[in-house]
TORKOL-4160 file (C-alpha; in steps of 0.2 Angstrom, whole numbers, padded with zeros to 4 digits, m for minus):
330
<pt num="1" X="0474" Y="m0477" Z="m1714"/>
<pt num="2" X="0475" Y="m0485" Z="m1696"/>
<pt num="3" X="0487" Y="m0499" Z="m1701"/>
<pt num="4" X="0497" Y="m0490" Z="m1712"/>
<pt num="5" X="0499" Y="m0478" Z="m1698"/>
<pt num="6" X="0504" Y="m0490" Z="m1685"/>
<pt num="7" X="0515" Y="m0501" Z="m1697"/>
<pt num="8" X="0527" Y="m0484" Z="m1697"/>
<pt num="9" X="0526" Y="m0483" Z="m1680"/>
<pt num="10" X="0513" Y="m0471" Z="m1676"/>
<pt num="11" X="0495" Y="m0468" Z="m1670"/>
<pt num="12" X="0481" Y="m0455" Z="m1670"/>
<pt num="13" X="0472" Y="m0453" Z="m1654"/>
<pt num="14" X="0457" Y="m0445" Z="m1661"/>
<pt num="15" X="0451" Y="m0449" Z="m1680"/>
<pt num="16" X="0441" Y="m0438" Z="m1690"/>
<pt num="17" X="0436" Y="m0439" Z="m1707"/>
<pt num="18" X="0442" Y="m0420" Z="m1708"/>
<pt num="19" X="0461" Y="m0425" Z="m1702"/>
<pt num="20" X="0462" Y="m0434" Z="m1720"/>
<pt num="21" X="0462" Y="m0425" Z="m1739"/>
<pt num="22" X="0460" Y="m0437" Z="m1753"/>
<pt num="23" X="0467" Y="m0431" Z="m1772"/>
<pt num="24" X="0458" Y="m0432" Z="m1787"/>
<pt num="25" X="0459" Y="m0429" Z="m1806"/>
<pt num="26" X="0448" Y="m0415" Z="m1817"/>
<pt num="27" X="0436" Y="m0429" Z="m1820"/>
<pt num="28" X="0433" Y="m0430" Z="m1800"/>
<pt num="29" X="0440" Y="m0446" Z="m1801"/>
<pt num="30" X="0449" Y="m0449" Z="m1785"/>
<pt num="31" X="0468" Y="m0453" Z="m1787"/>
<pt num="32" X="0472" Y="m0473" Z="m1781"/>
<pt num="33" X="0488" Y="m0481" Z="m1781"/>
<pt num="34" X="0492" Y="m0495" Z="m1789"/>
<pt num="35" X="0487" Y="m0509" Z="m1776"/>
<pt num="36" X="0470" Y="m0498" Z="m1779"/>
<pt num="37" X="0469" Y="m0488" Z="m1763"/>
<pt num="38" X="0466" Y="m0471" Z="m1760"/>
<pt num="39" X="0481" Y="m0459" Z="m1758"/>
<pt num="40" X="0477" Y="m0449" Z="m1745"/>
<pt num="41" X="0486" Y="m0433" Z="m1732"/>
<pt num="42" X="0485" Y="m0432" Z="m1714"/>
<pt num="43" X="0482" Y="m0414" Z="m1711"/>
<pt num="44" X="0482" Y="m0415" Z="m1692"/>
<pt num="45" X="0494" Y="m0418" Z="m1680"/>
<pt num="46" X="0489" Y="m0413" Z="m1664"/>
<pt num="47" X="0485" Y="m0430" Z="m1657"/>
<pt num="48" X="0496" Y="m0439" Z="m1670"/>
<pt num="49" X="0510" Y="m0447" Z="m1659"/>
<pt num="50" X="0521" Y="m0463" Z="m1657"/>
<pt num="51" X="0516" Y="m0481" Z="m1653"/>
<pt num="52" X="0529" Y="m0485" Z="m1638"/>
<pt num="53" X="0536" Y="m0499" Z="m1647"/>
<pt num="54" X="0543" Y="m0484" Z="m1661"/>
<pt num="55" X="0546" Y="m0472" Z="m1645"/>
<pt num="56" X="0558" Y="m0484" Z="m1636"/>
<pt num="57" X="0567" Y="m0487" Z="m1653"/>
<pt num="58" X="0569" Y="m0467" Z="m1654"/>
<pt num="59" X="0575" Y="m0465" Z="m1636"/>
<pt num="60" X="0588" Y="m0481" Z="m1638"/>
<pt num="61" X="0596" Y="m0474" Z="m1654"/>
<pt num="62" X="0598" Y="m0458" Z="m1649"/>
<pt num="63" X="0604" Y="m0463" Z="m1630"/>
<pt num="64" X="0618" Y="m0473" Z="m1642"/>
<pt num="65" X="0622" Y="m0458" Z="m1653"/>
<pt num="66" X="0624" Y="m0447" Z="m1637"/>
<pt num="67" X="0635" Y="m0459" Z="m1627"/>
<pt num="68" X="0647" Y="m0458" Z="m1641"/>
<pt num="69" X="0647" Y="m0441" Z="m1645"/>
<pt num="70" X="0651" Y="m0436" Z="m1626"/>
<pt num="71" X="0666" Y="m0450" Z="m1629"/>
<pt num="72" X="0672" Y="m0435" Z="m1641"/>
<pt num="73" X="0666" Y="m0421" Z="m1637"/>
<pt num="74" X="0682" Y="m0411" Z="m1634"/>
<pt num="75" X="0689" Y="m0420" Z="m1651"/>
<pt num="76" X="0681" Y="m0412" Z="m1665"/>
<pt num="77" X="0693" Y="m0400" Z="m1675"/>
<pt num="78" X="0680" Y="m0397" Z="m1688"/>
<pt num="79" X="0663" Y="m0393" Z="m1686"/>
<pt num="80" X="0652" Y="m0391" Z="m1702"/>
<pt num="81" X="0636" Y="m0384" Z="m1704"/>
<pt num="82" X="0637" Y="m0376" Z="m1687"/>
<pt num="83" X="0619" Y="m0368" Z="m1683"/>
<pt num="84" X="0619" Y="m0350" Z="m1683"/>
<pt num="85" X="0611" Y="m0350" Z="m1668"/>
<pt num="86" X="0624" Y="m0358" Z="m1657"/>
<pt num="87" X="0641" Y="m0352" Z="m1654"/>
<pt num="88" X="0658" Y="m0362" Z="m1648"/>
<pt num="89" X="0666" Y="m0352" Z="m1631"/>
<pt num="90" X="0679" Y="m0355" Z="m1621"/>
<pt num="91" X="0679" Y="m0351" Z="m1601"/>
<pt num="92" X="0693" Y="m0354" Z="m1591"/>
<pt num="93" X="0702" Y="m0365" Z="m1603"/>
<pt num="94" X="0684" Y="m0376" Z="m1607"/>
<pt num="95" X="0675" Y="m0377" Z="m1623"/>
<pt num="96" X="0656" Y="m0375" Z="m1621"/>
<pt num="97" X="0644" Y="m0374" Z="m1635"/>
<pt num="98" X="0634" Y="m0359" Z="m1630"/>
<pt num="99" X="0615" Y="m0356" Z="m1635"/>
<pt num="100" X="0599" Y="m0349" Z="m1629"/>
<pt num="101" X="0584" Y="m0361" Z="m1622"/>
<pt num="102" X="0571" Y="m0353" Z="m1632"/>
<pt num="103" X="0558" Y="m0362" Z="m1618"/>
<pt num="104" X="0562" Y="m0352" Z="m1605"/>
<pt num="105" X="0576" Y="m0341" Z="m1611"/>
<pt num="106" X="0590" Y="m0346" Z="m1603"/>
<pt num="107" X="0605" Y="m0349" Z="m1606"/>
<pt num="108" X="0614" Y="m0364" Z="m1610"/>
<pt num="109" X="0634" Y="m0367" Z="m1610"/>
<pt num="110" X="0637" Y="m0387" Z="m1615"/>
<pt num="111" X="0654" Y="m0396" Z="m1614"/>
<pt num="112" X="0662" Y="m0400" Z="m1627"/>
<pt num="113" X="0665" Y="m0395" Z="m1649"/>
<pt num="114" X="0650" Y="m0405" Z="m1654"/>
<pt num="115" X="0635" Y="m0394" Z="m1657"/>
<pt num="116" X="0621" Y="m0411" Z="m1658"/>
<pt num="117" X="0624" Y="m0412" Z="m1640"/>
<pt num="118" X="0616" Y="m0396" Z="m1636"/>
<pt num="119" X="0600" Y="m0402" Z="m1637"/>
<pt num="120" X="0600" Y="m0414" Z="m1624"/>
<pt num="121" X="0603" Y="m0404" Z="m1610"/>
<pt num="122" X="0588" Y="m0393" Z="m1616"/>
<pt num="123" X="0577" Y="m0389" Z="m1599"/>
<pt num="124" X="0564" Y="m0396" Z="m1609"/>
<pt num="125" X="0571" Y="m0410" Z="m1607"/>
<pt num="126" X="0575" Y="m0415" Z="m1587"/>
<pt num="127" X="0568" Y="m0400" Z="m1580"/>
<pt num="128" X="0551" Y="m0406" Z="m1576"/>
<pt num="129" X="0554" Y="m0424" Z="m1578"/>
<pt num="130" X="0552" Y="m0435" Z="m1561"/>
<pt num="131" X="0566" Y="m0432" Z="m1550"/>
<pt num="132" X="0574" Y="m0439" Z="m1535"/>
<pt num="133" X="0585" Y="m0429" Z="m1522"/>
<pt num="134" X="0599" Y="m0435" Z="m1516"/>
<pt num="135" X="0607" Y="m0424" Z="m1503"/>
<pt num="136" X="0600" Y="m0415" Z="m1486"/>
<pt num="137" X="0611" Y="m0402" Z="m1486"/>
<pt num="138" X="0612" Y="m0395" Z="m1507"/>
<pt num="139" X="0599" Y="m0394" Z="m1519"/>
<pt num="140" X="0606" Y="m0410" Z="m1530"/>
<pt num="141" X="0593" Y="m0421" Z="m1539"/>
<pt num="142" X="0595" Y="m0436" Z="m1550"/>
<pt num="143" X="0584" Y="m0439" Z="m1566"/>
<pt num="144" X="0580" Y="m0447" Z="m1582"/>
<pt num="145" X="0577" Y="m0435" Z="m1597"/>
<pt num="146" X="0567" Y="m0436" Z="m1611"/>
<pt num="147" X="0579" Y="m0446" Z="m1623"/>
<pt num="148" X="0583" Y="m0458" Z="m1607"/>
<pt num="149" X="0600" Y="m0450" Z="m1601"/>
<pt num="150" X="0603" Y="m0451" Z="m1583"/>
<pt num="151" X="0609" Y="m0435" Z="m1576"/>
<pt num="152" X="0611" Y="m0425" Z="m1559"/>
<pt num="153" X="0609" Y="m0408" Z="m1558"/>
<pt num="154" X="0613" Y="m0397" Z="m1546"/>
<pt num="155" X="0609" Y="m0379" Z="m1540"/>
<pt num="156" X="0626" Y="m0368" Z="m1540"/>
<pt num="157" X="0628" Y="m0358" Z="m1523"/>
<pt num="158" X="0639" Y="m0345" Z="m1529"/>
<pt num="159" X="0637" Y="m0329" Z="m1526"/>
<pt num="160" X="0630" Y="m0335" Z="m1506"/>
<pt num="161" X="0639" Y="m0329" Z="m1491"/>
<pt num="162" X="0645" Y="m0347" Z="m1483"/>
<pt num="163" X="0633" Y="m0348" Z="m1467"/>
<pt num="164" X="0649" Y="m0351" Z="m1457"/>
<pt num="165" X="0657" Y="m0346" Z="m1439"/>
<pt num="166" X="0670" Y="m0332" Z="m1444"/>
<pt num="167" X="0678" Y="m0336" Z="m1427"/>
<pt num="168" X="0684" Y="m0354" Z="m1433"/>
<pt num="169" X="0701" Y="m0354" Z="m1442"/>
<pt num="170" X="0694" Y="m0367" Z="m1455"/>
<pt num="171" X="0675" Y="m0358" Z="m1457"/>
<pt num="172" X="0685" Y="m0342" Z="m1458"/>
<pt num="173" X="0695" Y="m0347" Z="m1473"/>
<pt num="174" X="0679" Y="m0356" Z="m1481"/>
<pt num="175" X="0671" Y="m0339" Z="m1478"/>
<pt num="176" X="0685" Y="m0330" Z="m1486"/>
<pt num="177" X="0687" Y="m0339" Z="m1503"/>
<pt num="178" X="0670" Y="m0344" Z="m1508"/>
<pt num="179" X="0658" Y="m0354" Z="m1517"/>
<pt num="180" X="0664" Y="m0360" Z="m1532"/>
<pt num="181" X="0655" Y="m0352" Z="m1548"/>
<pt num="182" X="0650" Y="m0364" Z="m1560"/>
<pt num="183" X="0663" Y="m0364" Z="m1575"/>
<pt num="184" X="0676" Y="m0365" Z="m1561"/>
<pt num="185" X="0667" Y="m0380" Z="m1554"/>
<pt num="186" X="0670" Y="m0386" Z="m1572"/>
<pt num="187" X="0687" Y="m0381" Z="m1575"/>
<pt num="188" X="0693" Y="m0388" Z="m1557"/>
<pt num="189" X="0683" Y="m0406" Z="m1563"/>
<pt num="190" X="0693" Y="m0406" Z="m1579"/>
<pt num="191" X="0709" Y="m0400" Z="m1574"/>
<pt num="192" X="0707" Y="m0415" Z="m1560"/>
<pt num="193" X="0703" Y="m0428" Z="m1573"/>
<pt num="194" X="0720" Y="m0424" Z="m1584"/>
<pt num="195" X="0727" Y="m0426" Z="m1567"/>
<pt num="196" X="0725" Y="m0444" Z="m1566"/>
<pt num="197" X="0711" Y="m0439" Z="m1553"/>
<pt num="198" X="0696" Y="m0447" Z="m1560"/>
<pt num="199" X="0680" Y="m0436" Z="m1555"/>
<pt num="200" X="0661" Y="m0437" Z="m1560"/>
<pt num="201" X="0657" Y="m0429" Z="m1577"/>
<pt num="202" X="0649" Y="m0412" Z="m1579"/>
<pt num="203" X="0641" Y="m0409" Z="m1593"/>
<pt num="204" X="0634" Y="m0391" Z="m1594"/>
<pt num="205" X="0629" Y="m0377" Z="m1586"/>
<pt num="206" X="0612" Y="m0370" Z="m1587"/>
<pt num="207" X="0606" Y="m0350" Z="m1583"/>
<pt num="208" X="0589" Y="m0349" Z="m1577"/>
<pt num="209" X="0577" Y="m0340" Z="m1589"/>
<pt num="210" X="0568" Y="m0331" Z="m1572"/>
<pt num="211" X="0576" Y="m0318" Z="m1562"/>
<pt num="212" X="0579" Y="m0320" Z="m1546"/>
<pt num="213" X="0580" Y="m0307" Z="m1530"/>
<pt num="214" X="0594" Y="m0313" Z="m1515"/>
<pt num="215" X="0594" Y="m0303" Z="m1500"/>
<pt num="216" X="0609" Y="m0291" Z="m1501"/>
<pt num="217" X="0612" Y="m0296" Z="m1485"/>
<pt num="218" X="0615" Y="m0316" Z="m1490"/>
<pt num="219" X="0626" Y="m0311" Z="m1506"/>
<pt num="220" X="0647" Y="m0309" Z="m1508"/>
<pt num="221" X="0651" Y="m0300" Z="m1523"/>
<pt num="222" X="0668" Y="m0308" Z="m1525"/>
<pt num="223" X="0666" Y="m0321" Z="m1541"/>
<pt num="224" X="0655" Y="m0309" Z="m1547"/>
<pt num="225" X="0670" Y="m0296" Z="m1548"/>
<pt num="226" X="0682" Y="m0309" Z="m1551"/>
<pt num="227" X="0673" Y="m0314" Z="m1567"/>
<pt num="228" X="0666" Y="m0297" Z="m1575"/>
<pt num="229" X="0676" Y="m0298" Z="m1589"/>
<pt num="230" X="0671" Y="m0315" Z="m1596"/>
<pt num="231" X="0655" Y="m0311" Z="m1606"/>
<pt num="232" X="0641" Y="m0320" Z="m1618"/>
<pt num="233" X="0642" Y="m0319" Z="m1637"/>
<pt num="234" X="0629" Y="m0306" Z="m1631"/>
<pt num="235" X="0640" Y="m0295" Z="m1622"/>
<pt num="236" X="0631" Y="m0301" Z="m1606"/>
<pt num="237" X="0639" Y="m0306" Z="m1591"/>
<pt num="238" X="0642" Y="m0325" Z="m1590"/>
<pt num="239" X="0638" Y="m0325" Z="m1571"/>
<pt num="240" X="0623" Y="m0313" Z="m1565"/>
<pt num="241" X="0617" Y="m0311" Z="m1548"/>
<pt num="242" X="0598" Y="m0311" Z="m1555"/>
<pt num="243" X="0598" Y="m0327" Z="m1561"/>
<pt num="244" X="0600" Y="m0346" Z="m1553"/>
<pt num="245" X="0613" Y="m0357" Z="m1562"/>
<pt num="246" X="0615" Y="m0376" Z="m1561"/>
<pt num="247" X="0626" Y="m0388" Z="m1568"/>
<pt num="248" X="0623" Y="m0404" Z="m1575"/>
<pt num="249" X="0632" Y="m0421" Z="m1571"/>
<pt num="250" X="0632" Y="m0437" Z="m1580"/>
<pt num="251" X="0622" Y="m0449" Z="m1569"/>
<pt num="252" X="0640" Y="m0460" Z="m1563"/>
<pt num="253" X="0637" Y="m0478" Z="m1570"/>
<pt num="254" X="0652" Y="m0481" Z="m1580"/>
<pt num="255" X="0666" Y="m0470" Z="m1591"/>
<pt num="256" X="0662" Y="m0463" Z="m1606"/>
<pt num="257" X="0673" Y="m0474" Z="m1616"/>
<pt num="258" X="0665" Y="m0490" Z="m1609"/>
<pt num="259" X="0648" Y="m0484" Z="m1611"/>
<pt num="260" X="0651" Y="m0477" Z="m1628"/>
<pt num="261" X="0658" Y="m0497" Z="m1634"/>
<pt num="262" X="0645" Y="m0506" Z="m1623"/>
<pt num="263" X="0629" Y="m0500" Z="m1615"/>
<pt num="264" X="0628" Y="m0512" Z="m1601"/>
<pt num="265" X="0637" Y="m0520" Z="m1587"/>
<pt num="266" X="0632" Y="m0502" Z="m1576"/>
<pt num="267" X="0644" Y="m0497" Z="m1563"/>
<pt num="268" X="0631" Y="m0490" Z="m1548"/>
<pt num="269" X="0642" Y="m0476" Z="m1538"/>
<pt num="270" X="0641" Y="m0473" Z="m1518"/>
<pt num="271" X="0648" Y="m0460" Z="m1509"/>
<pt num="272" X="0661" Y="m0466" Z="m1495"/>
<pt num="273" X="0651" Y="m0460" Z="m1481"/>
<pt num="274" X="0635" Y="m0469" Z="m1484"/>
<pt num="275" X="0648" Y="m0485" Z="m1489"/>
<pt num="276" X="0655" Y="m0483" Z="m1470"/>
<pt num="277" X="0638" Y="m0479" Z="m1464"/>
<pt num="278" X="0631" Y="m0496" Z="m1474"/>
<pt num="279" X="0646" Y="m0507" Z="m1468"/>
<pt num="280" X="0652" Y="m0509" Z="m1484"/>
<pt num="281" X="0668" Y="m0500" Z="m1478"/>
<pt num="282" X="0678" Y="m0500" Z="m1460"/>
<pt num="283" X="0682" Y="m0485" Z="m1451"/>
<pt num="284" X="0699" Y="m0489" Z="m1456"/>
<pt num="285" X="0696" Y="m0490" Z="m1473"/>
<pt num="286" X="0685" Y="m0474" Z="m1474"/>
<pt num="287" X="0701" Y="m0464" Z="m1465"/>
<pt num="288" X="0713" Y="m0470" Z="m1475"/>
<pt num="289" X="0702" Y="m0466" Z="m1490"/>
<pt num="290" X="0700" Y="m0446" Z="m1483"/>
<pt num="291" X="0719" Y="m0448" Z="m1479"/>
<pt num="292" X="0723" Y="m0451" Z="m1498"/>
<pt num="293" X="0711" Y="m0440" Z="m1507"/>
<pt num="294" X="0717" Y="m0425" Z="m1498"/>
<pt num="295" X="0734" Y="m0431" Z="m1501"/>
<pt num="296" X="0731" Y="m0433" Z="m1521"/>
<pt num="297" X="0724" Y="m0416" Z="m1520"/>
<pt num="298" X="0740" Y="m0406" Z="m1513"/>
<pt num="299" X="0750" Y="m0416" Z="m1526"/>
<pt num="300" X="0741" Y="m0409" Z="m1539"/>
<pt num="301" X="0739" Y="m0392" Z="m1530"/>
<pt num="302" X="0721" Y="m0393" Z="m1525"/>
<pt num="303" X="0714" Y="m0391" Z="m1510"/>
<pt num="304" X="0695" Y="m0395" Z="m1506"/>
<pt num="305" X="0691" Y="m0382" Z="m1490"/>
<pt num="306" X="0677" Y="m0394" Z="m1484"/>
<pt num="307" X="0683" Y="m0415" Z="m1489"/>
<pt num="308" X="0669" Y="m0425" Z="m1484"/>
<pt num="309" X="0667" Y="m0443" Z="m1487"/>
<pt num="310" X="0651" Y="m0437" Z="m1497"/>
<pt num="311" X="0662" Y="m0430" Z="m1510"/>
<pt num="312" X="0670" Y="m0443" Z="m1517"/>
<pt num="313" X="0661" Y="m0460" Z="m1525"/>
<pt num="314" X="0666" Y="m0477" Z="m1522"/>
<pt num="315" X="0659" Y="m0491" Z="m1536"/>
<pt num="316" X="0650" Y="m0508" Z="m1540"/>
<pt num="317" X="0651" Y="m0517" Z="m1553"/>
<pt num="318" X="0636" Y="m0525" Z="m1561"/>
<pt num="319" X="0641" Y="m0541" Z="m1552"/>
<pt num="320" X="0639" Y="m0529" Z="m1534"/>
<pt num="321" X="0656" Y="m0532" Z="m1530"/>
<pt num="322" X="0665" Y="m0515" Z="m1523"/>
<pt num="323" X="0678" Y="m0511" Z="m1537"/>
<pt num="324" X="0697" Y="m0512" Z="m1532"/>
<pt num="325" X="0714" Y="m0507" Z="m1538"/>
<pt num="326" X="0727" Y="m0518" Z="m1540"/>
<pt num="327" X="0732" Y="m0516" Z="m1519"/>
<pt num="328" X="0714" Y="m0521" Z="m1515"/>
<pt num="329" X="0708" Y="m0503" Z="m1511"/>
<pt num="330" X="0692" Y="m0496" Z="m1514"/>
């Protein structure tokens, strides 16, 4: 049984005659195929699991089925056999796949018409994997999940009175509009994107299963009123101020159509201010950069309250040669 196991990819960490039923005939004549072995059941799988040969194969095919699923997420007019358990939404002009992690009973809005990519973002599958953080100031971690997607995710501050100095004209008006809730965060990304502004990609938004108690002092109710009419399938709230939310990014090492044709050749992203801080960059270079972004911005009719040189990436090709436009910028 061991060979034939492990020819399909699999092995059994603990063997017990018990784990295995044999068939026989009325005569009690046990049943042999016709190379004259035994036909045999495994009865027990709690040990039974994949040699990593078979595991890498799983994680490979699937990391290729999901890069070109997100190439088309927002394409798909017709879904069939859509699970009765997940629902298609739209927030603020965004298209989400909505569904309850049964793990922790959260909830779980995904981008996108396609309802295979729900499971990836399941907090099964990146909440407790290693993680490393990437910023001093926000709650922003990289990781890899369980089906080797590289992702960042990120804790949402809204609903948090900016810890600013009211007396500053620029604090002041921080103060006065916000954090960002999530699904705006989202809808800002995308609107940016159709732009011609290219930004990282978000993927989905996740509401923790466990409630959570702010001080009413720390707390402004403002997207809370501003999004009371936007409810779940449930009738629930979208945005509750009992429960964390974070959003979930696509790890930045390529775009989705190149990735989607060719999984190789990684771009590796860096944020502007470490570029500058890492010589990569002059000063001059890094102004004119903040100069230009902010510019680009009021074009479009955005306007970032708090442009840092930390918001916006910079990247490498595979080769580690800083990528460029056509007038040499970064």
């Amino acid at each position: 049984m061991e060979n034939n196991l492990q020819e399909r990819g699999f092995l059994v960490k603990d063997r017990k005659p018990h784990h295995i039923i044999l068939r026989y005939r009325d005569n009690n004549r046990f049943i042999k195929d016709r190379n004259n072995n035994f036909l045999y059941g495994l009865v027990d799988f709690e040990l039974l699991a994949r040699t990593p040969e078979r595991d890498e194969i799983i994680k490979k095919v699937k990391r290729q089925k999901y890069l070109k699923k997100q190439k088309d997420r927002f394409n798909i007019s017709k879904i069939n056999n859509f699970p009765p358990y997940l629902k298609l939404v739209n927030i603020f002009n965004v298209d989400y796949i909505y569904g309850i992690a049964e793990s922790t009973n959260g909830a779980l809005w995904v981008l996108g018409r396609d309802p295979d990519l729900f499971e990836y973002f399941l907090p099964e599958k990146w909440e407790k994997m290693p993680r490393i953080k990437l910023s001093i100031n926000n709650e922003i971690f990289y990781t890899i999940t369980k089906d080797n997607i590289h992702l960042v995710w990120k804790f949402s501050k809204v609903g948090l009175r900016p810890d600013l100095n009211p007396f500053n004209q620029r604090e002041k008006k921080i103060i006065e509009y916000g954090y960002n809730s999530p699904f705006e965060e989202v809808s800002l990304s995308l609107e940016l994107g159709c732009k011609d502004i290219p930004t990282i990609y978000p993927r989905a938004i996740y509401m923790t299963g466990h409630k959570v108690k702010i001080a009413e002092y720390l707390i402004s109710n403002k997207k809370y009123e501003t999004h009371s009419k936007l409810k779940t399938p449930e009738g629930k709230p979208v945005l509750r101020k009992d429960h964390d939310y974070i959003i979930i990014y696509g790890y930045w090492n390529g775009p989705d159509e190149k990735l989607a044709m060719k999984d190789s050749d990684y771009y590796e992203g860096i944020d502007a201010l470490r570029a500058y801080k890492e010589k990569i960059i002059t000063k001059v270079q890094y102004k004119y950069l903040l100069k230009t972004i902010r510019k680009r911005l009021n074009e479009v009719g955005i306007e970032d309250l708090n442009l840092k040189g930390s918001h916006f990436l910079l990247s490498f090709d595979s080769s580690k040669n800083l990528i460029k436009d056509s007038h040499k910028i970064p």
